[in-house]
N, C-alpha and C positions, 0 to 999 in steps of 0.2 A: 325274579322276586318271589314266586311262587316255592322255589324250590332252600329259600333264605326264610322266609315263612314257616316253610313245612319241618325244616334244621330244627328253630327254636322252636315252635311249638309243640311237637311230635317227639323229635330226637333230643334235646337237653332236657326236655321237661319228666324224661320218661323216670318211672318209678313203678315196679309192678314186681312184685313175689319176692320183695326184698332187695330186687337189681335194683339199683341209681345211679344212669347214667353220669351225674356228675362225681359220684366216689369213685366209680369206676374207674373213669377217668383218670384222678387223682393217683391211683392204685395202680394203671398204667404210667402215667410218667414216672410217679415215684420208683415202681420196680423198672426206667431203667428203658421203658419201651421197647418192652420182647415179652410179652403175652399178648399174642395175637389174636386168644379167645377173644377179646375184648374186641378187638374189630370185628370179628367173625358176628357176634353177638349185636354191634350196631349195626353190621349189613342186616341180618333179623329182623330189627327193628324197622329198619328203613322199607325194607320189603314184603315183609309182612307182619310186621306190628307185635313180635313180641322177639324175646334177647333169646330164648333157649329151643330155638327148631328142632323138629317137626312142630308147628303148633298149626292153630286153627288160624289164624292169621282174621285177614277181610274175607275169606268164603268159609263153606261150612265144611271141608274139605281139609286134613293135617296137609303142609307142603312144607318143604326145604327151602331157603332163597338162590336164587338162581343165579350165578355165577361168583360162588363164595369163593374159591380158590382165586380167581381173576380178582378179585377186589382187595383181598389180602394180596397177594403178589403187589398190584398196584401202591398200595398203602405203602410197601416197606421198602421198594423202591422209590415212592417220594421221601419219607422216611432219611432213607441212604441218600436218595441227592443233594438234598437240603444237609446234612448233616446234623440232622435233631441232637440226635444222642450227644454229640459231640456241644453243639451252641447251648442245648436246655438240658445240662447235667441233673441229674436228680436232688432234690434238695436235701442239705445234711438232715437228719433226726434231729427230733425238739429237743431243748435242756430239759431235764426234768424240773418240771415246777416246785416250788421251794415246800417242804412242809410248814403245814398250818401253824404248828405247835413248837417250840424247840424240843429235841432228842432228850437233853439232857438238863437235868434241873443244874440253874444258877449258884456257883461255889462263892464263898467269901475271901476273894483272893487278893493277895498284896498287892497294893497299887505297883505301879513302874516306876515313877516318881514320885518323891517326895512332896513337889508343889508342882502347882500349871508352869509348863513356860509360860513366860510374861511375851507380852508384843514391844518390840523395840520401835527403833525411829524405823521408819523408810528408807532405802537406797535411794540417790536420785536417780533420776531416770535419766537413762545415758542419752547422749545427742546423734545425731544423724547427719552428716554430712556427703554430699559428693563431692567436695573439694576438699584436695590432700590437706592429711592434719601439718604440722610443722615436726612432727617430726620425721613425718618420711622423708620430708625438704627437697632441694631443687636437683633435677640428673647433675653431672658435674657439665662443666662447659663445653667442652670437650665434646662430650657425645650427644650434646643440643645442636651443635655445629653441624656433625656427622648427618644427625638427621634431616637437618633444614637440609645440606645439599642434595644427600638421596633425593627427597624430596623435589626440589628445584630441576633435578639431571631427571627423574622421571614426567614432570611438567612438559620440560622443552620432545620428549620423543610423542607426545600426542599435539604441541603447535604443529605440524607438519600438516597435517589433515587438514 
């Protein structure tokens, strides 16, 4: 719990000399998830409390975080197991938002038509049936026969059981 705690409050909250962790973020998945500064930079954080080491961290002493390579490895092999890249493809770029204003001032152009369409009556609304219209009509005799016996000839080979 301690260590789900220490995530949100510490590690997504962080914002400091212009890093934020949540753009970052953003920034990583969008490019695709292959800028690994970006993890490098939350081991930093995680370890000694800021994104861009050497720093002064929790003592008064500049340090490195300690086992940066092992963490990034770890990462891009969960990364590769899971198949990130592949399930959470990068999202496409935005539309550009429409302008405010139009481009081009309004011309006084011929209409298309000379008058509105008018509205006519309605179509009616067709009907739905499961059961055949008359005109597909009845199979012919003949092959109503054919199947009743199929039918009947495979019945009697399951009385047996």
């Amino acid at each position: 719990m301690i260590g789900l705690f220490e995530w949100a409050d510490r590690i997504q909250t962080y914002d400091k000399d212009g890093w934020n962790f949540i753009e970052k973020l953003k920034e990583f998945c969008d490019g695709g998830y292959t800028d690994f500064a970006f993890v490098d930079a939350v081991s930093g954080i995680l370890n000694i409390g800021c994104h861009d080491p050497p720093c002064q961290g929790f003592s008064n002493s500049a340090v490195e975080p300690h086992n940066k390579r092992e963490r990034n490895d770890t990462f891009q092999r969960f990364l590769n197991e899971f198949k990130v890249a592949r399930n959470f493809p990068p999202p496409p770029p935005p539309t550009p938002l429409p302008s405010p204003a139009p481009t081009y001032e309004p011309t006084e152009a011929e209409p298309t038509t000379a008058a509105p369409t008018s509205i006519g009556q309605p179509t009616e609304i067709p009907t739905s049936s499961s059961r055949p219209t008359s005109i597909q009509g009845r199979p012919p005799a003949e092959a109503v026969t054919n199947i009743e016996n199929a039918l009947k000839s495979s019945r009697s080979r399951f009385e047996k059981f």
